[in-house]
TORPA-864178 format. One line per 8 residues: their letters; for each residue y, z, x of C-alpha. Coordinates in steps of 0.02 Angstrom, whole numbers, plus 50000, padded with zeros to 5 digits. Layout:
<atoms>
A	Y/Z/X | ... $
</atoms>
This chain:
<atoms>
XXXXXXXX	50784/50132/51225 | 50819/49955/51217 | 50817/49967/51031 | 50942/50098/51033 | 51082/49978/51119 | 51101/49840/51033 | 51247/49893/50931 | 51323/50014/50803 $
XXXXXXXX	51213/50026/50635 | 51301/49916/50489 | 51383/50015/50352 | 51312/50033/50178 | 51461/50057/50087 | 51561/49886/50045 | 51746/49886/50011 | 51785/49799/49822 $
XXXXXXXX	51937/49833/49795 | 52127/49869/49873 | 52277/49906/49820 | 52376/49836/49852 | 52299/49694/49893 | 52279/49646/50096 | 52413/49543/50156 | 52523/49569/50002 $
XXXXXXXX	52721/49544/49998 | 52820/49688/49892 | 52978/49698/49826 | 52953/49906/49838 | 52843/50048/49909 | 52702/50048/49810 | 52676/50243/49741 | 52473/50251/49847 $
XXXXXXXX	52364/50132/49945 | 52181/50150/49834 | 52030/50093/49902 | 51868/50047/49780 | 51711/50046/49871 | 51519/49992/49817 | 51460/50163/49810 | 51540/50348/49825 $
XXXXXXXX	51605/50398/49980 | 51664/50538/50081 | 51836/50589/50154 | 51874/50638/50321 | 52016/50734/50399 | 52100/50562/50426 | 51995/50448/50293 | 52166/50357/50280 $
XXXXXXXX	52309/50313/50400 | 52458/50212/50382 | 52558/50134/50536 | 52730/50064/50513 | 52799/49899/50623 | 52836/50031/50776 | 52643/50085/50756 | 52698/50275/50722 $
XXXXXXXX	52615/50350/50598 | 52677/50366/50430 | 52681/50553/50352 | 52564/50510/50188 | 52525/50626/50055 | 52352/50711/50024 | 52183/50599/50039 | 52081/50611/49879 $
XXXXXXXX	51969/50529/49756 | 52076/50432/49622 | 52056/50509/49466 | 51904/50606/49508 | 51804/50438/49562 | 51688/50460/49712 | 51679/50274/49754 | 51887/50299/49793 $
XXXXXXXX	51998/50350/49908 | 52189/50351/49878 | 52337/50436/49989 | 52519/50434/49914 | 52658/50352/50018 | 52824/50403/50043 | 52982/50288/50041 | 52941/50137/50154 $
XXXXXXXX	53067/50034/50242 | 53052/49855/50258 | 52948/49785/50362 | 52747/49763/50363 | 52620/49900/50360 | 52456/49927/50443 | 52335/50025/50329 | 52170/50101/50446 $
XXXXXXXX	52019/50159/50349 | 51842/50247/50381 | 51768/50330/50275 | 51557/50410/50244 | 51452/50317/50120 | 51332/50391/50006 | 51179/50351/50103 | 51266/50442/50290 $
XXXXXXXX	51317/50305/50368 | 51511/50305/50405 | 51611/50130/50370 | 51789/50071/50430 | 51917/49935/50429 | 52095/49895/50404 | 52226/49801/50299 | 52416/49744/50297 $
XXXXXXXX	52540/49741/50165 | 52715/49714/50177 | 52897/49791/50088 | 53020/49671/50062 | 52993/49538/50205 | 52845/49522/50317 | 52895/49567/50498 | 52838/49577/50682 $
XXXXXXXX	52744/49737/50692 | 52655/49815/50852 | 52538/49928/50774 | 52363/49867/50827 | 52217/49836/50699 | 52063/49929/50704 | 51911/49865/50715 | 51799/49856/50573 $
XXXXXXXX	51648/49933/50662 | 51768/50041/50775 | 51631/50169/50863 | 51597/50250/51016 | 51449/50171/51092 | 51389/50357/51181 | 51382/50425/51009 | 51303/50319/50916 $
XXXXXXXX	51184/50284/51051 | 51127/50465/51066 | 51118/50485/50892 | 51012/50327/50856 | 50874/50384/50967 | 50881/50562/50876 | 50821/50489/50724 | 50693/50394/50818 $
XXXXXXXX	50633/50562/50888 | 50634/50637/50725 | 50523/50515/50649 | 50407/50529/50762 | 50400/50711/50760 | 50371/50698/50584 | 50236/50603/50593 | 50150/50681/50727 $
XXXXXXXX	50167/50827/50620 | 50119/50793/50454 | 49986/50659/50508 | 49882/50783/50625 | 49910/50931/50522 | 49841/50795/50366 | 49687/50727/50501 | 49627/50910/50515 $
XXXXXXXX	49631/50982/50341 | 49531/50797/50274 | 49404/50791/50448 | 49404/50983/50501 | 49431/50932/50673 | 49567/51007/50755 | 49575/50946/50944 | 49749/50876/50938 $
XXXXXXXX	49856/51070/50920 | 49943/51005/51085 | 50011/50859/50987 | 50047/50953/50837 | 50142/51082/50936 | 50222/50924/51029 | 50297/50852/50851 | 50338/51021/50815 $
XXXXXXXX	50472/51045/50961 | 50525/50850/50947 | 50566/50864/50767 | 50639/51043/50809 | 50755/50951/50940 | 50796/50810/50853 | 50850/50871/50696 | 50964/51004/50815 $
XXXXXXXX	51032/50844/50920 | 51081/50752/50737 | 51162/50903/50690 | 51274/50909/50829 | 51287/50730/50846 | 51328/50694/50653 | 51531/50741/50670 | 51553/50612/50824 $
XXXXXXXX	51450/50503/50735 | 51553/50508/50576 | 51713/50491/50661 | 51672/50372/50811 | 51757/50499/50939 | 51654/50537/51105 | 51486/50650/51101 | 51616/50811/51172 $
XXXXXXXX	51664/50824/51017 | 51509/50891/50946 | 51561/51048/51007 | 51723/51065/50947 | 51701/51213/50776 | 51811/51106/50659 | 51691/50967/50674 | 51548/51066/50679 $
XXXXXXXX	51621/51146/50528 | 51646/51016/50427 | 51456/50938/50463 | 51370/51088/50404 | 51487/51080/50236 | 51417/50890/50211 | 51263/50828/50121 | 51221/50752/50263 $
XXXXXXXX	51241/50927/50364 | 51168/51036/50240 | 50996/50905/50240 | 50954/50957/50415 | 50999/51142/50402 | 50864/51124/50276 | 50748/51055/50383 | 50765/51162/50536 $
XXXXXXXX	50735/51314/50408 | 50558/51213/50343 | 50517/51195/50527 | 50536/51386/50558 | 50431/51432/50385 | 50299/51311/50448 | 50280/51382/50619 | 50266/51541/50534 $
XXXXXXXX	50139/51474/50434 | 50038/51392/50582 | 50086/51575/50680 | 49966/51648/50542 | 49831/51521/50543 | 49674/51658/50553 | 49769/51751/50400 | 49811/51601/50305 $
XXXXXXXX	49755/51566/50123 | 49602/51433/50118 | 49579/51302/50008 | 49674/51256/49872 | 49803/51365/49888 | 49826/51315/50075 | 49829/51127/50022 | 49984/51194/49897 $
XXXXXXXX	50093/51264/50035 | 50053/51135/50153 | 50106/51002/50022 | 50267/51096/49969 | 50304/51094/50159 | 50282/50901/50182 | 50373/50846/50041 | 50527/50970/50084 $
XXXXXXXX	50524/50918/50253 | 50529/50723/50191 | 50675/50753/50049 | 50775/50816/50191 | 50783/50636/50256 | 50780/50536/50076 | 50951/50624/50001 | 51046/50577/50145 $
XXXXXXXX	50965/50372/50152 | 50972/50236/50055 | 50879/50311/49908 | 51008/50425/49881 | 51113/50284/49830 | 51132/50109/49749 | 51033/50095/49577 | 50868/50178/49493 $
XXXXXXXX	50912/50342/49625 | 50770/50455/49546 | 50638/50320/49566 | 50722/50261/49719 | 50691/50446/49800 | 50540/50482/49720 | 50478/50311/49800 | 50551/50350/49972 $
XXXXXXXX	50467/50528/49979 | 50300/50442/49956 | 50332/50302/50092 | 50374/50431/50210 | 50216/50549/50206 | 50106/50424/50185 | 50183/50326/50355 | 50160/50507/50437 $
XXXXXXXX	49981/50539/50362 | 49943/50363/50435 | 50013/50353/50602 | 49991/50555/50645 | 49823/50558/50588 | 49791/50397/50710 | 49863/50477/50839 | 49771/50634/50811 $
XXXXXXXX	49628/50523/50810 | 49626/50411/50973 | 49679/50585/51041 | 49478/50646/50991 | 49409/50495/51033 | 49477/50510/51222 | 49466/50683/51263 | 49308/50768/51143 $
XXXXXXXX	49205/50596/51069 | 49056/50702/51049 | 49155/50848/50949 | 49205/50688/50831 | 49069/50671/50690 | 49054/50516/50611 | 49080/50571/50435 | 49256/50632/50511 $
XXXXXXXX	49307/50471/50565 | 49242/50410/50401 | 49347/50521/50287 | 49501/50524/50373 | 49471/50310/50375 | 49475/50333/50163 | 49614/50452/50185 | 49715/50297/50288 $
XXXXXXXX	49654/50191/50166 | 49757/50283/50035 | 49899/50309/50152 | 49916/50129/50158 | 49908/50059/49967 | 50047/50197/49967 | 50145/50114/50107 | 50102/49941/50007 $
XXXXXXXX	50162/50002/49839 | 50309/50074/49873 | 50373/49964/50012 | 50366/49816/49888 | 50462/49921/49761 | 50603/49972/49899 | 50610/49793/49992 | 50640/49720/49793 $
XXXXXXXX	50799/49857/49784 | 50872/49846/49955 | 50861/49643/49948 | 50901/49613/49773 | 50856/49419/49797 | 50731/49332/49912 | 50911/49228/49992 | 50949/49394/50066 $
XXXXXXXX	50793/49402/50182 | 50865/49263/50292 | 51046/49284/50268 | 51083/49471/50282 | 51014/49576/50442 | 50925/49672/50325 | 50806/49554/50279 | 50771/49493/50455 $
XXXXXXXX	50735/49671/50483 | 50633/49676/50349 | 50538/49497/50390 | 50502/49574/50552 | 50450/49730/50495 | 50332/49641/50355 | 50253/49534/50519 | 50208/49691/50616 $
XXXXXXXX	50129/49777/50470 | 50035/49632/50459 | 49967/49653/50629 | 49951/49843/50601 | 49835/49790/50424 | 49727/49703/50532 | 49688/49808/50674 | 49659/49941/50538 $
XXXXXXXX	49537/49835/50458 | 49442/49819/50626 | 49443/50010/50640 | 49367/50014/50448 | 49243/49905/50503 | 49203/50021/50691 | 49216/50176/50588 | 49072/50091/50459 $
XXXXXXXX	48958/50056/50592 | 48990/50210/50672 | 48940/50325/50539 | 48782/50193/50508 | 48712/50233/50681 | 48742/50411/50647 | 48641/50420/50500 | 48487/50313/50558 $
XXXXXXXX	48419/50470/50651 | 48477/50633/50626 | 48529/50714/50795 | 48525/50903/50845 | 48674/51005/50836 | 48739/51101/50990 | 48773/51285/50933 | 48815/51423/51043 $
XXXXXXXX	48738/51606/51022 | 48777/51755/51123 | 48619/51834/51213 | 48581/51995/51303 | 48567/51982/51507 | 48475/52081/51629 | 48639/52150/51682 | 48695/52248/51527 $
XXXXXXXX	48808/52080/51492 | 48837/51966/51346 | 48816/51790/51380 | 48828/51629/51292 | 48715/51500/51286 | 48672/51347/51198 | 48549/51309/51083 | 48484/51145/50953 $
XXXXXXXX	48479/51165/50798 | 48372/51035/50671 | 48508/50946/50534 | 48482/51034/50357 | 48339/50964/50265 | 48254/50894/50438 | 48068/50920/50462 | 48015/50979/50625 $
XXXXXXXX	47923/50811/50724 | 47750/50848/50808 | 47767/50934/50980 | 47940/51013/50947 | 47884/51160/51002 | 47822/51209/50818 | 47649/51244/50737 | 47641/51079/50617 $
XXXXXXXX	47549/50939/50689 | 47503/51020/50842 | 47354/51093/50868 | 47411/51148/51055 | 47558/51225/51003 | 47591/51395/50990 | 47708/51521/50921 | 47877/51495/50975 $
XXXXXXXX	48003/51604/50980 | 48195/51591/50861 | 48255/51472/50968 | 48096/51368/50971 | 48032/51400/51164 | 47843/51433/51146 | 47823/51621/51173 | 47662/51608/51279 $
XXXXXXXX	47731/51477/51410 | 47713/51305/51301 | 47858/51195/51291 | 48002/51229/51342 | 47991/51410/51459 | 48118/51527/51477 | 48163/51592/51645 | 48257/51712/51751 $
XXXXXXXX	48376/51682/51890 | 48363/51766/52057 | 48516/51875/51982 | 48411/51922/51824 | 48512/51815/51716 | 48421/51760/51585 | 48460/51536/51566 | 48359/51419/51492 $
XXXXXXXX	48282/51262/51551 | 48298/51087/51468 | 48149/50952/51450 | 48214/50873/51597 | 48190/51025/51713 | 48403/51069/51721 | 48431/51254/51732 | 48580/51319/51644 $
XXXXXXXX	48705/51417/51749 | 48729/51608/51767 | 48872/51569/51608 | 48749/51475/51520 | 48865/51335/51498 | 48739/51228/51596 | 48710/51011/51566 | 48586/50968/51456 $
XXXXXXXX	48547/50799/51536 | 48390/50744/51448 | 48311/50718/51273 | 48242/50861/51164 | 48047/50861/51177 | 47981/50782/51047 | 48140/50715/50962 | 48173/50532/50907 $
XXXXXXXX	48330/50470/51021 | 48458/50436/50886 | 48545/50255/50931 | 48703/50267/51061 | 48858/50279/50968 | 48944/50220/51114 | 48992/50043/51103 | 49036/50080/50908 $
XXXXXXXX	49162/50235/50964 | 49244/50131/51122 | 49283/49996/51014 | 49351/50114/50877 | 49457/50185/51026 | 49516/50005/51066 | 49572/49971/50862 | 49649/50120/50858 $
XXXXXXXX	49756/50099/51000 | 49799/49952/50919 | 49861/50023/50773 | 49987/50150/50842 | 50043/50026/50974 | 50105/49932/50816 | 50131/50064/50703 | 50274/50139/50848 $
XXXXXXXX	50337/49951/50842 | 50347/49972/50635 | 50423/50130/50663 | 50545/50073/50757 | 50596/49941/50627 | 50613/50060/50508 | 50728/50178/50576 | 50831/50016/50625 $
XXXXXXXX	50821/49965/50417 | 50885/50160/50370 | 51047/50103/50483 | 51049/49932/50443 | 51146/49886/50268 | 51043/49858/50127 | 51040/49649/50082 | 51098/49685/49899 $
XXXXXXXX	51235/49775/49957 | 51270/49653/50097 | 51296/49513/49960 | 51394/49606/49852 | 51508/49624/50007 | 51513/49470/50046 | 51533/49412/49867 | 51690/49522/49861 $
XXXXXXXX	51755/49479/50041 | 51753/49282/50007 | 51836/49309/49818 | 51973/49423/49913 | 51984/49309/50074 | 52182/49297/50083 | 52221/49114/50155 | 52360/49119/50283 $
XXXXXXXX	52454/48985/50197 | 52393/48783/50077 | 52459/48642/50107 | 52481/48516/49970 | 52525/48319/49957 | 52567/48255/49789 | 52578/48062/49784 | 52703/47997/49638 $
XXXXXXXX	52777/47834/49571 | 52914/47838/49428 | 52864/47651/49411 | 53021/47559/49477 | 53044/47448/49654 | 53023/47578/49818 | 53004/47709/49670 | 52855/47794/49746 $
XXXXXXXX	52808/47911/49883 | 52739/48088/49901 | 52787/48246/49914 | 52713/48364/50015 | 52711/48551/49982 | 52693/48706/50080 | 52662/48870/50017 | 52654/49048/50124 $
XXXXXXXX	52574/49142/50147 | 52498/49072/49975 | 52427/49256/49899 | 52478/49383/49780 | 52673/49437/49796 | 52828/49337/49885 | 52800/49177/49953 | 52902/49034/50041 $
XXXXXXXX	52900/48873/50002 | 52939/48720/50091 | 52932/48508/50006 | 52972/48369/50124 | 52993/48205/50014 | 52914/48045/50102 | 52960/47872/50054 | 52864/47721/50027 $
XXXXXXXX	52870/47673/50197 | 52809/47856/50254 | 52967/47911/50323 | 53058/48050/50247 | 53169/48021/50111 | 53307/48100/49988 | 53298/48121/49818 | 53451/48182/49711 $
XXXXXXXX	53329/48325/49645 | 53143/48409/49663 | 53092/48554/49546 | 52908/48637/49561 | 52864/48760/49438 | 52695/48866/49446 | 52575/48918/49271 | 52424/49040/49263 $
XXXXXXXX	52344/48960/49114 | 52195/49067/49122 | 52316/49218/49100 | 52454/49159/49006 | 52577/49149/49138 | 52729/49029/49171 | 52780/48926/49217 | 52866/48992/49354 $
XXXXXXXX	53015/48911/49424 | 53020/48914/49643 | 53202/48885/49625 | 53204/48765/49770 | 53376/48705/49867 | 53392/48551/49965 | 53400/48604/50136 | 53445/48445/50220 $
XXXXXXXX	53306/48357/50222 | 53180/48459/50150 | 53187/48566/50003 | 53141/48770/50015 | 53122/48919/49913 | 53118/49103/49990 | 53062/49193/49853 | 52936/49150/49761 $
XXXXXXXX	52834/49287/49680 | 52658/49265/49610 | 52607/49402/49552 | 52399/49385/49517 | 52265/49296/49609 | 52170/49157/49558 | 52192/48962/49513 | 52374/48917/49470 $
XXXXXXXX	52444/48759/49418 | 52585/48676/49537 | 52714/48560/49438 | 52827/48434/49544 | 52936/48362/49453 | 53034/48207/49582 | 53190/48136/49502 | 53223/47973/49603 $
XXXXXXXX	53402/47889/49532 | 53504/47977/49385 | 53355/47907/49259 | 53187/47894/49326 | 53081/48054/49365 | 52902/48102/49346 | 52806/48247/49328 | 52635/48270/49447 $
XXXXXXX	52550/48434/49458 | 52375/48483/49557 | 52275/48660/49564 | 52336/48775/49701 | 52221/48944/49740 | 52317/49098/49755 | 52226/49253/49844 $
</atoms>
């Protein structure tokens, strides 16, 4: 919960490209406003929206891709008047998550406009907040039901079905909530509008939409699958449908994340399946573990905590393997894991596995000793058997059994080694009143009664408090299995804190992305206006100074300039004439007179279009009497 509110998630889509370009001064309406994004994106009913000065909206042709490109967005524009124009954006990445912002341009002259800018992460908090802590439910339900259903088919212990029914209806719920949530989400309006039908609508027509339709059908297919449990195929063929199920269920998250863009997509999603079972396996089968080890220890056989340990083993060289593979493509350099969110995420996230590796590694080393005092002495097995009563009734009792391939010890109630002993009958109670006698209630039931003298009840579901007769006291397991309890808390206590982490990384924008952005952002950074001082000397008495040059906005289009001449003394001076002339050498271009006119004063140009972005050469030439001038020039940046 605290998690959930500390902001919107960052988009994963970056904005390249813009034309024309933010903060540009036209002569004309340009024909379309085209955006050029990092990855493909898509359109919403209002994707693009132009406001003139008066902030009414202006009646734009049809959004679309230009020419056919996913990773564009264009709307035509109709005349414009003068004046300068507010251009508001959002649009839907590749990878689900919805990005916004704006941008000005202006027709003729720049003017006063009232139109308010949105915000770039413009989102309703309600929203978002409800449908962050979806995706946090859905995770866990995930893993709650993949990792238990995983923990019984490798242990054959099933005591967790509450659980498993649990992740069932929290997966089932949260994948509902998402779909309802994903229009509000997408459009940053209020959570009422997840019932409105055009919304609703257009989710279920989206990737994104279509993803968890998918998975609430795989939920209903498995619960008629677990519905038909006592009919259900065994073996191989059950390990088939169960594994078609699981990795279903877990594309159904990757084609709408961040595998499902950026580069190497098939490995990407083939990589991101993997890393999502084998998280569930891991943290579901833990749960369903410390759930046995709490409520049924002595239905928990050693050699079932020691497969599903190898089983978690495997789960996590998964988890290592292809979280080294996805951290290398979502960072993209090893700068990014301390200057993008993402790879503080990631730092953090890489710090709390580390704590989850090494509580595992104390439940690897519980789960050893464990199965060692198991197999020092091999310990009777509780069976139960239905018998006939006095009564005409059925009842069930218990019964020990040896362990396969177990000899019978002297005074077991067997013939071997015991010269007193005598025949006994199937369930090993001597038959002529040795060992262990049977004997019969006052309501002729027939129960059984222990080496420690405990009768069994009229159900037969009586305590067997002491020792078999006879039988070598395997060691106490105890000690071993509460401190396997203890680790495995552990582990989940982290592994929810990992979990957590990672659903924040799925919303956070990936670092490679993030420094493309902001590789784009600072070359497209639009300077509200240079100022430049030129010093100068034509090389005669008082025939020196500087000139100092203004230029606005200083980027791509019309700009104004303004030169104030200073004298040797620093006061302003006159000088019978000033040119300044501008040249693109990289391009080509120029020189470009500014056309200035002595003001009074100062000298000033209105008009002065440059018409590409980049590093320009300024020329000033200062002529001082009706013979001496010179020529000084200095780099100016355009954006």
């Amino acid at each position: 919960m605290l998690l959930a509110g500390t902001g919107t998630a960052s988009a994963h889509a970056a904005l390249k490209g813009i034309d024309p370009a933010d903060g540009s001064v036209l002569k004309k309406t340009p024909k379309a406003v085209t955006l050029t994004f990092t990855e493909s994106v898509g359109l919403l009913d209002n994707s693009i929206r132009v406001l003139d000065p008066g902030n009414r909206r202006v009646h734009t042709g049809r959004q679309e891709h230009a020419d056919g490109r996913a990773d564009t967005a264009r709307v035509t524009l109709p005349h414009l008047a003068d004046g300068t124009y507010i251009v508001a954006w959002r649009v839907v990445s590749a990878d689900s998550h919805p990005v916004s912002g704006a941008l000005t341009f202006s027709v003729g002259k720049p003017s006063v406009t009232t139109a308010v800018v949105p915000g770039d992460a413009a989102q309703d908090a309600a929203s978002a907040a409800l449908y962050n802590l979806a995706r946090y439910a859905a995770y866990g339900g995930l893993a709650l039901l993949l990792g238990i259903t995983a923990f019984a088919m490798a242990t054959g212990v099933s005591g967790a079905s509450g659980l498993l029914v649990g992740g069932w209806w929290a997966l089932l719920g949260a994948t509902s909530a998402l779909l309802l949530l994903r229009g509000p989400y997408e459009r940053g309006s209020g959570p009422a509008a997840a019932f409105d039908p055009s919304v609703l609508r257009d989710t279920v027509t989206s990737r994104p939409g279509l993803a968890l339709l998918a998975r609430l059908v795989l939920l209903g297919l498995a619960a008629v699958v677990a519905g038909r449990a006592g009919t259900a195929p065994r073996g191989r063929l059950r390990f088939a449908i169960v594994s078609v199920l699981s990795v279903a269920l877990a594309l159904t998250w990757v084609v709408s994340e961040h595998a499902a863009a950026g580069i190497q997509v098939p490995v990407a999603m083939t990589s991101a399946v993997l890393h999502l079972l084998a998280m569930a396996v891991w943290l579901g089968g833990l749960a369903a573990l410390l759930t046995a080890l709490y409520r049924t220890p002595e239905d928990l056989p050693a050699r079932a905590v020691a497969r599903f340990s190898r089983l978690a083993f495997t789960a996590v060289a998964v988890l290592v393997a292809t979280g080294v593979y996805q951290s290398w493509r979502g960072l993209g350099s090893l700068d990014a894991l301390t200057s993008t969110a993402y790879g503080r995420l990631l730092t953090a996230k890489l710090v709390a596995v580390l704590f989850l590796l090494t509580a595992a590694a104390y439940s690897r080393r519980w789960t050893a000793l464990l199965a060692a005092s198991a197999a020092e002495v091999p310990v009777p097995e509780r069976v139960r058997e239905l018998v006939a009563a006095g009564t005409g009734r059925a009842l069930s009792v218990a019964r020990y059994e040896e362990p396969a391939g177990t000899d019978r010890q002297p005074g077991a109630g067997g013939t071997d080694g015991d010269p007193e002993a005598g025949p006994t009958d199937r369930d090993g109670a001597r038959a002529d009143g040795g060992g262990v006698p049977a004997d019969t209630g006052g309501d002729g039931l027939r129960t059984d009664r222990s080496a420690d003298g405990a009768r069994t009840d009229r159900d037969g579901e009586g305590a067997r408090a002491g020792a078999i007769p006879g039988r070598q006291s395997a060691p106490d397991p105890g000690p071993h299995r509460r401190a396997l309890r203890r680790s495995v808390l552990a582990e989940i206590t982290v592994g929810v804190v990992v979990l957590v982490l990672t659903t924040l990384l799925t919303g956070t924008q990936p670092g490679r992305a993030a420094t493309e952005a902001a590789a784009t952002t600072a070359a497209a950074e639009q300077p509200l206006g240079s100022t430049t001082v030129l010093p100068f000397d034509v090389g005669t008495p008082g025939g020196h100074g500087k000139v100092q040059i203004e230029l606005s906005p200083g980027r791509v289009g019309e700009n104004a300039v303004q030169a104030v001449i200073y004298g040797p003394d620093g006061g302003i001076a006159t000088v019978p004439e000033l040119r300044l002339a501008f040249t693109f050498k990289a391009r080509g271009l120029g020189p470009l007179d500014a056309r200035l006119t002595d003001r009074g004063g100062y000298w000033a140009a209105d008009a002065l279009n440059l018409p590409l972005p980049g590093v320009w050469t300024m020329k000033a030439t200062i002529r001082t009497t009706d013979v001496d001038q010179v020529t000084v020039s200095k780099s100016v940046r355009i954006g």
